[in-house]
N, C-alpha and C positions, 0 to 999 in steps of 0.2 A: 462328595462334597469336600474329603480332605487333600484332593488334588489341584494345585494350584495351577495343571496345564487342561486346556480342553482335550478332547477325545474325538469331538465330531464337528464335521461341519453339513449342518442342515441347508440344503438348497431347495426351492418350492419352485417349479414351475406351475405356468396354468392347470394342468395336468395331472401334473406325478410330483413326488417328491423325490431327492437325491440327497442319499447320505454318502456324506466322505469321512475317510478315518484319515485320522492326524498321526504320525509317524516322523520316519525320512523321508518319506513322500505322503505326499498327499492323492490315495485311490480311494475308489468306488467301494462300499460293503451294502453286502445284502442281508446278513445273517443278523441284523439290530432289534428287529419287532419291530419299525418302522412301518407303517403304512404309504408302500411307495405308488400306488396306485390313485391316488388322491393329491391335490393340493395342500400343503400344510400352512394354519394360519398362526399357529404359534406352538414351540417346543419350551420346554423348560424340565431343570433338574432337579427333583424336589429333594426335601432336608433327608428321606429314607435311603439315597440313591436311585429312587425310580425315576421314569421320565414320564410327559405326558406330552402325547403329538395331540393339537385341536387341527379338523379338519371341517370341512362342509355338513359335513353328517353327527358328528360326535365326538366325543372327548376319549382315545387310547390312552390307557393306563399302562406303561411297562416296568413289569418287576424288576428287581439287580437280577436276577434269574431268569429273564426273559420270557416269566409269563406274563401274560399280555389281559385285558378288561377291555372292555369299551359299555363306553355312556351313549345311548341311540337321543338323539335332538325327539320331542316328541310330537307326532304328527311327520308334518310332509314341512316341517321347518327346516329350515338352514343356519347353521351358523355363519354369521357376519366379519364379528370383533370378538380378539377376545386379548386376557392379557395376564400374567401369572407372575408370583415367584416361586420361593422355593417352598409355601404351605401355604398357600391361596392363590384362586381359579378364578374368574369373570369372566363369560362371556354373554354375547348377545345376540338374539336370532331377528329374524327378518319380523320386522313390527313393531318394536321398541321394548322386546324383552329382556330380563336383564337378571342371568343363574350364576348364583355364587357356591361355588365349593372351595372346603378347606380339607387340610389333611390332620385324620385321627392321631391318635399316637398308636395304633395297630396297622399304618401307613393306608388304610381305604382315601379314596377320595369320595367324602360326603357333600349333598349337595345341601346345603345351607338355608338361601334365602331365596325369593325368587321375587319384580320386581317389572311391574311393566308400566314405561314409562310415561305410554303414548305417543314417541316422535320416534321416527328410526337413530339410529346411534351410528355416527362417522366416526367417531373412534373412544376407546377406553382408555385404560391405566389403573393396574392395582397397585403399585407404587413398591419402594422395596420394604421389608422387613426391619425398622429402627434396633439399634444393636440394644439387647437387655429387650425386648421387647419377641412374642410371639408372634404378631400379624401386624400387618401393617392395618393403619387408622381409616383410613379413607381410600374411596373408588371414586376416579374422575372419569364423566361421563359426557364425550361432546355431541351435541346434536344438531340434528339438519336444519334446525331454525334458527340458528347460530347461537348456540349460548352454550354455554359447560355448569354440569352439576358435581358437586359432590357431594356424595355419599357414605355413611356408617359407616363403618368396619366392624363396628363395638358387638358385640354378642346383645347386651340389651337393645340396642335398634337395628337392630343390621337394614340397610339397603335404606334409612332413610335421609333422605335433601337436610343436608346441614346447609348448603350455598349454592348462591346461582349468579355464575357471571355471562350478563347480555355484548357478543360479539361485534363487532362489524361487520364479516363473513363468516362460512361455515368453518369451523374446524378441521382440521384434517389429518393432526395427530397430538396426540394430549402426551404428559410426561412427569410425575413426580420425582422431584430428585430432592436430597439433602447438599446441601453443602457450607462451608465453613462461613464461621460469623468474617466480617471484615474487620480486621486487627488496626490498636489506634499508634501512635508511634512511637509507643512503648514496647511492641509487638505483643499485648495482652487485648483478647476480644474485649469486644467494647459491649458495657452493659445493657444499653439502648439499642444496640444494633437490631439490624434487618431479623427476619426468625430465620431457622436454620430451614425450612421445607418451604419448598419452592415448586409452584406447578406452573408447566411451560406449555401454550397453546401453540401450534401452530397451522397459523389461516392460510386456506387456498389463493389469498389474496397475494400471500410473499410474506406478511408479517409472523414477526414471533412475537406472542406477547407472554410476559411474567408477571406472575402474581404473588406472594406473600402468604402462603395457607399457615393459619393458626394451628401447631399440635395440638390444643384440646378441644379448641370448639370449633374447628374447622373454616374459622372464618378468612375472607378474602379481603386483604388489603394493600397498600402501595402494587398498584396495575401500572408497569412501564411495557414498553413493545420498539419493536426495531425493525426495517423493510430491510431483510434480506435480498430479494430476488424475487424476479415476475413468477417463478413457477410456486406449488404448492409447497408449504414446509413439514417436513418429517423428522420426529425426532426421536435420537437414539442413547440412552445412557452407556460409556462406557469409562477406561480405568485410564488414567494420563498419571504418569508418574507418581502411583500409587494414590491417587486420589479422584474422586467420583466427580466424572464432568461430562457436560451433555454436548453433543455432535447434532447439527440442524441440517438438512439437506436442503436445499432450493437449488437453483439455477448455480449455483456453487455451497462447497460447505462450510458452515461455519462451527467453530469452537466455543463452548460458553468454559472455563473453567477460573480456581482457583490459584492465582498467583504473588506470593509475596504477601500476604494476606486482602488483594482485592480482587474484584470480581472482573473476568476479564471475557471480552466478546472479539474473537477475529475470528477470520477469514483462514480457511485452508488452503494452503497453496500446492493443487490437484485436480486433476478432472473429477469434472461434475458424475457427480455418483446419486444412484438411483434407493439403495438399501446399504444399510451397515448392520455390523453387530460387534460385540466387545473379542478379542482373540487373545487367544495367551497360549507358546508353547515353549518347548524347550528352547525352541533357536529367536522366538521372539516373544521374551514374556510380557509385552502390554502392547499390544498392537489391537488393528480394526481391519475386518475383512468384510468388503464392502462386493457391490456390482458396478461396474462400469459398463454401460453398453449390451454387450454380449461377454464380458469378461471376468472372471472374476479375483480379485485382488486383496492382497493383504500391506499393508504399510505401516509404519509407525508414524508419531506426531513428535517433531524434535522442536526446539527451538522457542519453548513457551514464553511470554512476555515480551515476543520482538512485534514489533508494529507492522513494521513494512521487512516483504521477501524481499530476497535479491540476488541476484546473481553475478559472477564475476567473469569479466571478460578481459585474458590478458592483454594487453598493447605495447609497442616499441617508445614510445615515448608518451611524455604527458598529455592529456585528451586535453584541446584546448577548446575547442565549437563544436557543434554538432547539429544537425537538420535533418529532418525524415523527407525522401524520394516522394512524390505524392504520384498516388496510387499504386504505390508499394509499401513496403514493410520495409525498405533497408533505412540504414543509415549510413548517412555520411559524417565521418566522424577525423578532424583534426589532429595531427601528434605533432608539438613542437616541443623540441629542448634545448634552454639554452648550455652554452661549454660544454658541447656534446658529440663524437664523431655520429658521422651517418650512419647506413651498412655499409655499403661500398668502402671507406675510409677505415672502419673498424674491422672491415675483412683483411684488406691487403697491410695496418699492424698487425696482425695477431698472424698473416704468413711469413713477413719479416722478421719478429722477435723470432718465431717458433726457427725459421731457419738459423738465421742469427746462435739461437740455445742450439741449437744441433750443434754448428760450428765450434762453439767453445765450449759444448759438453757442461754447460751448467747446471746449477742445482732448479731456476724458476723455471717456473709452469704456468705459462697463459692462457687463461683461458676467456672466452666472451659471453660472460654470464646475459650480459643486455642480449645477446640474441637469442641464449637456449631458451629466454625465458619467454620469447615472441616470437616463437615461429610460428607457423599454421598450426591451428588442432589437426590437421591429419598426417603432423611428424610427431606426434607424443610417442607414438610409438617406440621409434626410432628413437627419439630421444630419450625415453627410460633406458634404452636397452645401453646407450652410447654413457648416461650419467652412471648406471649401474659398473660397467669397463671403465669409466673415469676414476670409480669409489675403489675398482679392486687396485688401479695403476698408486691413488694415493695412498692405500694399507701397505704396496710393497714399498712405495718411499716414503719415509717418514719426513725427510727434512725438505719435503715440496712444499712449494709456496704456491699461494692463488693469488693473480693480480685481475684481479677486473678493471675491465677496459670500460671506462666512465668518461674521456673527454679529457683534452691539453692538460697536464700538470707544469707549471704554473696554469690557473686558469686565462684564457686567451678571450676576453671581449671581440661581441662580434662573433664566434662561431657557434653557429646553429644545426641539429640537426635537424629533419622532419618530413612528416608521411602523411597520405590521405588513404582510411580506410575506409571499404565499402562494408557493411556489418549487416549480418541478418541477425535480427536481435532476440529472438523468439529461439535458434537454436546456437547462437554465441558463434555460425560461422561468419569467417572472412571470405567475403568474394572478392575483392580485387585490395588490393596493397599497392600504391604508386609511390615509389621514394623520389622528394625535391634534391637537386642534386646543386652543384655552384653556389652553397651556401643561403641557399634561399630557406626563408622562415614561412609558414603556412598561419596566421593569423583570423580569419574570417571567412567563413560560406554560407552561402543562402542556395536556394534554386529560384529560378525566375521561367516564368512562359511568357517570351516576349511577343506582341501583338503580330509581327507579320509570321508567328510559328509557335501558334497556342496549341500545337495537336504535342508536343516535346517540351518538358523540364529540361532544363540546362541547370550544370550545376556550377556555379561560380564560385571561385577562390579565390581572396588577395592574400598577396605574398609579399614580401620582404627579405632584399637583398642584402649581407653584408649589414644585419641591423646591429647597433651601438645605441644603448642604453642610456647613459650618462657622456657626453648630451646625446639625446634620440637622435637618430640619421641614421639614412642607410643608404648605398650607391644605387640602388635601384628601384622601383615596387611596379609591380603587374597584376592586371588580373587575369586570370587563366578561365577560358570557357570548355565546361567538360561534357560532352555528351555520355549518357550512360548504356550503352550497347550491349543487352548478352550479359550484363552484367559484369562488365570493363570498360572502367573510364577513358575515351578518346579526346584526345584535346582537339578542340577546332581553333583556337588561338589565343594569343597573349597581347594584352593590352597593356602599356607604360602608363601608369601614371605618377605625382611629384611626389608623394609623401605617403605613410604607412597606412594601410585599409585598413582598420580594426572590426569596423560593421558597413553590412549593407544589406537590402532586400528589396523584393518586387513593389514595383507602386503602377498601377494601369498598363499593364504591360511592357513596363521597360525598367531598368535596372536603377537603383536608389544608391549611391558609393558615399562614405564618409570618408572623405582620403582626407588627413590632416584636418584643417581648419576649415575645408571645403563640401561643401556638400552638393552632388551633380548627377547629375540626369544621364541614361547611357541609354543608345539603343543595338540593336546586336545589325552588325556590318559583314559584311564575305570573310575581311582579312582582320577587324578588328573591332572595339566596342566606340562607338558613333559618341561623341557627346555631345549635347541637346539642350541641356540648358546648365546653370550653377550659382552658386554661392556662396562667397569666400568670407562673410562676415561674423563669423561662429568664433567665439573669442581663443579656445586656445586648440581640444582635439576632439575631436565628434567620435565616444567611442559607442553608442546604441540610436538606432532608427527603427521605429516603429511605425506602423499606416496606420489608419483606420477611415473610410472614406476616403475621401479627399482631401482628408488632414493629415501631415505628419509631425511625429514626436522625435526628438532630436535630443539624445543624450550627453554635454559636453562632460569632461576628463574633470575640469576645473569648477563651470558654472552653471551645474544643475541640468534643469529638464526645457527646453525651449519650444513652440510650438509654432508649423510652419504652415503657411498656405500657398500652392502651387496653382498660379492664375495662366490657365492655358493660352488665353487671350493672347495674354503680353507675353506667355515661355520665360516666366521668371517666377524664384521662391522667394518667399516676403516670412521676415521674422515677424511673427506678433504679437507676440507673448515670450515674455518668460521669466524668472524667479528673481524675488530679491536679496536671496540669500545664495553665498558660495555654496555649492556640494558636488562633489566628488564622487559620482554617480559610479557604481560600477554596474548594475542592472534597473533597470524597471519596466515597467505591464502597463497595459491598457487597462483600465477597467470601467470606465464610460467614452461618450466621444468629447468628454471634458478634463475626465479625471484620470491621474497615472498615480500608480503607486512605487515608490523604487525605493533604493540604498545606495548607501555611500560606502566608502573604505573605511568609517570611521566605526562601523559596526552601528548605524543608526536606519532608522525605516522610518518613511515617511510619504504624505499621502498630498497631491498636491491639485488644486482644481482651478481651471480656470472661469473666472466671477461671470452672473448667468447676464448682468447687462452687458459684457465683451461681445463685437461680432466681429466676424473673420473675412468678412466680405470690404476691405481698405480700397477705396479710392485711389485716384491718383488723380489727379485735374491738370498737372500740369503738363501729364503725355512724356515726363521725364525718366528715366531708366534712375536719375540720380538720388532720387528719391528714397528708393528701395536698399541702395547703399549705403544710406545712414540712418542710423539709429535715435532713440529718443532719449537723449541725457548718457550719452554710450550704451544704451538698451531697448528694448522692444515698448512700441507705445502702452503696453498693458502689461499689467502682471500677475502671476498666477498668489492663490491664498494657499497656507498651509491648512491642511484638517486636521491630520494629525501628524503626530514625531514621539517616536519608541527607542530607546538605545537596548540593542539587542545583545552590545558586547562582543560579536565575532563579527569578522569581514564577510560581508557578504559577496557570491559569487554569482549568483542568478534567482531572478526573481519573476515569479511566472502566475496567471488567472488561471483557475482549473478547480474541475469537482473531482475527489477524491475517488468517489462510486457513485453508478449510476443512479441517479433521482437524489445525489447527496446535493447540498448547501455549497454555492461555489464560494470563494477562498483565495487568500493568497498567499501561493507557497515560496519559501524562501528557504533556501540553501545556503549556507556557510561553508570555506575556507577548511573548517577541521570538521567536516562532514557531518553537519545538525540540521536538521531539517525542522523547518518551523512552520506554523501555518496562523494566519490571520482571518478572522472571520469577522463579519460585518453583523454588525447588532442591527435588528430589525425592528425592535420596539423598544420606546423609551421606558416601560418596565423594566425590560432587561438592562439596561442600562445604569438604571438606579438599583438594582441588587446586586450585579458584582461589582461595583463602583463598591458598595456596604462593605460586603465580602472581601475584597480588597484590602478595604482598609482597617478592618479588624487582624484580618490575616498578618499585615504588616507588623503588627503589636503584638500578635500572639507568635510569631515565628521570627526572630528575628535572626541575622545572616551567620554564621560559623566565623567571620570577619570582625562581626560587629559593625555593618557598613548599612547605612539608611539605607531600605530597599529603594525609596523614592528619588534619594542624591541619586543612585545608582543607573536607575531609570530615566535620569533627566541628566545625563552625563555632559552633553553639549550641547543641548536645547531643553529646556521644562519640557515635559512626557504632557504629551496634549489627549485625547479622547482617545484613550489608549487601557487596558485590562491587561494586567497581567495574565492568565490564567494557568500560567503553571504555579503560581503559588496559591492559585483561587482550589487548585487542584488537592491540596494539601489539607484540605478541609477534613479529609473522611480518616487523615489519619489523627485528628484532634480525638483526646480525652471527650467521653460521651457528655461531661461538664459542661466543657470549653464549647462541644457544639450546640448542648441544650443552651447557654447563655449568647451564644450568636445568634440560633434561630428567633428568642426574644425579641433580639432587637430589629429585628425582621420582619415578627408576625409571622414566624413561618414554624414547622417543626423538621428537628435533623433529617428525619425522610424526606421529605418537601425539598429540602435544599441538595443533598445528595441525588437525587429523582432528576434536578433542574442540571447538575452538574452532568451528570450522563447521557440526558436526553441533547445535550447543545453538544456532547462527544459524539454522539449517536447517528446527528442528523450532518455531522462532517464526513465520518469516517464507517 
């Protein structure tokens, strides 16, 4: 007990059991007292240093001295379940019996109490040992007819029904754990808080549910639950950064622990694992050694309180677009920089200087940091070895200098570098690298399956020649058609057209281009892209297009979101909708075939629909093309309403409809400039509505900014904040004085449970 590393690892097949000793490696021993002939259903190390294996047949008792006991099950019973710590035993045999033993203080294991239920038993939990405390209080007991009891511990009633909670489905692993109250923002536990023991169900359904066991009278109250995953949930206590936190297995794992003083639920980023258990040795003292497949594995848990994994893929220049191959896994992914050499360009200075330095024998040393830093992953290699002989070359000079090659000094307008990669993104390789060379800028890609060659994605890029910023122009702009072959982009050709592509994508089989002020129809040609129909009436740069049907959504630079109908009849796009208000769109989403949600540069979010008496079906009586050419007061006969408007405070860069996890609440996720990720959720009842609306605005008066700045001025920066929740400061609820939240739930009708219960379950059903 007084060693803080394990000694063994128990493995159970169907069959047999397998002990391994912990070392410098990890081998096979036979000489333990182990019953390795047998499956084992549960090992533990009790408070005298003995151990006990429970198998099919009986309870092994083994000495520190390695003599050995066994408990025979009586009759022609089996054991099912069973579950221990370090001085108490449960298990249960086939028919819903239910034997407790504790340990004497002459180290016997006594059998106690004994308890038959009448339902078979899917699973137990003796719980651990409360510190200052002999045994633990209670046995949690789940059964086949879905409900969980708990039971005694107490020497005066042992084994009887203090609680009974009725399931949804069966149980399929129960879990006592303790853990820490949730701290107010004073960082002192709050007096009201949650209790500290906590029992965790997990249903064959996917769900984990929690419940609130009272330490003295055992009762059950605040019941929340979370859908993990389609498979069954298993759960395991083990040690996270020196404190006790439970691991959920289903169809991936999840983490419940203690952080910063709140309760935190994510996601393991790992292959889906079958069993765990808590591990600790020399070379890893708080790790988990789990199964995977046929494998078995030990790992650590790093990175507590992050939301989202992530991984890092290096690049030659800034990602500016990106689109997934369909029916593949890669991506096509954008790098443009502006006042930037290429490679080519940055290759042949860095042989000049370096010859040059030869010549005159001087003291600088150039080097091309931009490219060690993007070469392929399969020159790392190479490249530690060459940065390692760079490190010894600057210890013997001291008075060397590093110039990184960055791009023209004076900076030079108009020069651009830029590349298209091909990414597998699941293992961060590059399959293909195409550097643009003659100055050309890479701005926009889609893929498109044109109609007369639906069986092949083409992958389309516009480009930009010789671009100038201030005023925009450029000498040239194309779009390049790329087939993807073997996984190497082939061009099949380049298309001119007058002004900078920023967005395009598929609409019915043929190509959708926003070049400038124009918006046009393209179909794919031998030698080059076909144009088919157009539209030049878009007031200043068209830089997002969206489909959905036979509708398109049409992003301008200057004037919001516009909304287009494509009447095949006539082979012409008809404006007919679109906003009354300037914005400065840099992304927006579909989220009905009426309604878009987007931002501006100005750091604001907003939701805009067009009114449900509009229809999209416009006449024409006079058979005129001229018609279509002009507008109604300089704008579209109709106009969209706002619903709502958010000032978010950072630029927004992409804004996208998506469910975070499978069977979660879709959402709209938004992305910022200095890399924030936000997400918006749509209220589903006017209940919820009217209680963080409350919540809100208490929170306003009880928190107010580090500034001193009305959170509301703040929120309504360039338009009033319309049907809009803050919820990161709705969030800040659990760190209030247990006062401050008893006086809020008043005026609610609600209790600080209730309200914390509601703030987690709307976290819950997103993420």
């Amino acid at each position: 007990q007084g060693d803080p590393y394990d000694k063994f690892i128990i493995v159970s097949f169907s069959n047999a059991t397998l002990v391994l000793s912990i070392g410098d490696t990890v081998e096979e021993v036979t000489d333990t007292g182990f019953l390795a002939s047998a499956p084992t259903i549960e090992v533990m190390l009790l408070a005298d240093n003995a151990l006990i294996q429970v198998h099919s047949n009986g309870v092994r008792h083994i000495r520190p001295d390695l003599r050995t006991s066994e408990w025979k099950t009586p009759g022609k019973k089996q054991i099912e379940k069973a579950s221990a710590n370090s001085r108490q035993l449960a298990i249960s045999l086939a028919g819903g019996e239910i034997i407790y033993f504790e340990l004497d203080a002459a180290g016997q294991l006594l059998e106690m109490a004994t308890q038959d239920l009448g339902e078979e038993v899917s699973c137990l939990d003796v719980g651990e040992i409360p510190a200052g405390r002999t045994r633990s209080p209670f046995l949690a007991v789940g059964c086949w007819n879905d409900t969980v009891r708990v039971l005694s511990l107490d020497q005066k009633d042992l084994l009887a029904a203090r609680a009974t909670m009725q399931l949804s489905h069966r149980p399929e692993s129960v879990c006592q754990i303790e853990m820490e109250r949730e701290k107010d923002m004073t960082g002192q536990s709050q007096t009201g808080s949650l209790p500290l023991l906590y029992m965790n169900v997990g249903l064959v359904s996917g769900v984990l549910q929690r419940v609130a066991v009272d330490a003295t009278a055992g009762s059950l109250s605040d019941s929340r639950q979370r859908f993990l995953g389609p498979k069954a949930v298993k759960l395991f206590r083990v040690m996270i950064h020196g404190r006790r936190s439970l691991l959920a297995l289903s169809s991936r794992a999840w983490l419940m622990y203690n952080y910063q003083g709140r309760y935190m639920q994510a996601p393991v980023s790992y292959d889906s694992l079958e069993y765990a258990s808590n591990f600790a040795s020399e070379t890893c003292p708080e790790g988990v050694v789990a199964i995977a497949g046929n494998t078995l594995r030990i790992f650590t848990v790093n990175d507590l309180g992050a939301t989202f994994n992530q991984t890092s893929i290096p690049l030659r220049y800034t990602p500016r677009k990106m689109t997934r191959v369909p029916d593949t896994n890669h991506l096509v992914i954008l790098e443009t920089d502006h006042n930037e050499y290429n490679e080519k360009e940055r290759s042949q200075l860095v042989a000049t200087m370096k010859s040059s330095e030869q010549e005159t024998n001087g003291e600088m040393e150039i080097t091309d940091n931009n490219n060690n830093n993007n070469n392929n992953n399969n020159n790392k290699d190479h490249m530690n070895g060459q940065q390692e002989s760079d490190d010894d070359e600057d210890d013997e000079d001291d008075g060397a200098t590093t110039v990184p090659i960055r791009g023209p000094l004076p900076p030079n307008d108009g020069k651009w570098a830029s590349c298209i990669r091909v990414v597998e993104p699941a293992s961060g390789n590059t399959l293909e690298l195409l550097e643009l060379t003659e100055n050309e800028a890479a701005f926009s890609v889609c893929t498109c399956r044109f109609s007369g060659r639906t069986e092949e994605a083409f992958i389309i890029v516009g480009t930009a020649k010789d671009l100038t910023l201030h005023p925009r122009q450029c000498s040239a702009s194309y779009l390049h058609v790329y087939r993807l072959l073997d996984n190497r982009l082939q061009l099949l050709h380049k298309t001119p057209v007058e002004d900078t592509v920023f967005t395009m994508c598929e609409y019915q089989g043929k190509l959708l281009v926003g070049a400038g002020r124009s918006l046009r129809l393209f179909e794919l040609g031998k030698k080059k892209l076909l144009k088919k129909c157009e539209n030049k009436m878009f007031p200043t740069s068209i830089v997002k297009i969206l489909t959905h049907g036979d509708r398109i959504f049409v992003g301008d630079m200057n004037e919001s979101v516009l909304f287009v109908k494509y009447k095949r009849s006539d082979n012409v796009l008809i404006i007919f909708a679109d906003d009354t208000v300037p914005r400065f769109v840099t992304s927006f989403c579909i989220l009905d075939h009426d309604t878009v949600g987007g931002a501006d540069k100005f750091g604001n979010i907003w939701v805009l629909r067009l009114p449900a008496a509009v229809n999209d079906e416009m006449d024409n009586p006079t058979g005129s093309r001229i018609l279509w050419d002009q507008g109604l007061l300089n704008g579209a006969p109709n106009k969209l309403e706002m619903l709502n408007h958010f000032h978010l405070g950072d630029v927004v860069t992409t804004v996208c409809k998506t469910s975070l996890v499978p069977g979660g609440h879709e959402c709209m996720l938004v992305a910022t400039i200095s890399g924030g990720i936000y997400v918006l959720v749509p209220f589903t009842a006017k209940e919820d509505v009217s209680f963080y609306q409350h919540l809100e605005m208490y929170m306003r008066q009880e928190l107010p900014s580090l500034c001193q700045r009305d959170h509301l001025s703040y929120r309504s920066y360039f338009q009033p904040v319309k049907e809009t929740v803050d919820g990161d400061i709705c969030e800040r609820y659990s760190i209030l004085s247990y006062t401050k939240q008893k006086e809020l739930a008043d005026d609610v009708d609600r209790t600080p449970m209730e309200i914390m219960k509601k703030l987690e379950d709307t976290r819950n059903a997103l993420l």
